[in-house]
C-alpha positions, 0 to 999 in steps of 0.5 A: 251654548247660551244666547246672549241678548243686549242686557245681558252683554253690556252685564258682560262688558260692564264685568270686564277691563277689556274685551276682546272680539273675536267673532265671526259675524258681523251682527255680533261684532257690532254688538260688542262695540256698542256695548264696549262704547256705552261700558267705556271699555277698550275692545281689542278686534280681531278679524281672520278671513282666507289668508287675511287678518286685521286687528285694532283697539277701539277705546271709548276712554281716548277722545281720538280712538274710533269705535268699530262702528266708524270704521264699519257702520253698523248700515253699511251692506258689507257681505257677509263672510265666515271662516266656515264659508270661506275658509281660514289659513289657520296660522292666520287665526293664531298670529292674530289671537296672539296679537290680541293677547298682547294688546290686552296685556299691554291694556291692562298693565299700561305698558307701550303704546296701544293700537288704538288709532291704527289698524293693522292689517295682514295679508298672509300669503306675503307676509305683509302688514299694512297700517292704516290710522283711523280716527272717529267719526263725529256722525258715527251712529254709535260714539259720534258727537252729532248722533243723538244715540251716542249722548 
């Protein structure tokens, strides 16, 4: 196990042609956006928690797509949740791992439309899928056009 600082991982996505998350810690999550945005690499995001699972592409390469940070910025008080906490339905981690991988693919090799601008989310006692679009925000912290960290 090896720490890695922010150098280190924009090192790390700068390596990549895409990148997906699929951490468990929010500090974490908003790390690998801001690097993602500042290397200009899509981040396929993937999040399972008790029986709910979301995923979404997040490419700084589309003037449409938001990043992570406009849909959870990066000082909001959201709480702090972890599988080892609360718990996981474990199919959940893998139908959401696998649509990730097929995001990635699709990526990669230009085929079909991605989730950038969407987000699926998943509640697994049900089986039901819910898509909300997204879209950025120009006061974002992190890509925004009006923030002066995102120049």
């Amino acid at each position: 196990r090896q720490r890695v600082d922010a150098s280190a991982l924009h090192a790390l996505v700068a390596r990549a042609d895409v990148v997906l998350d699929c951490s468990d810690n929010y500090g974490t999550r908003q790390a690998i956006n801001a690097a993602c945005v500042h290397g200009g690499k899509p981040l396929v995001a993937g999040a399972a928690i008790r029986f709910d699972g979301q995923i979404s592409v997040y490419d700084p390469r589309r003037s449409d797509s938001p990043c992570y940070a406009c849909l959870f910025p990066p000082d909001a008080r959201f709480e702090e949740v972890a599988c080892s906490t609360m718990g996981v339905f474990a199919p959940m981690v893998g139908i959401i791992g696998t649509m990730q991988a097929a995001e990635a693919l699709k990526l990669i090799a230009c085929v079909g439309q991605s989730l950038a601008g969407r987000l699926l989310m998943l509640e697994g006692r049900d089986m039901h899928w819910t898509e909300m679009r997204t879209q950025r925000d120009p006061d974002c912290s992190v890509c925004g056009t009006r923030h002066p960290r995102a120049e």
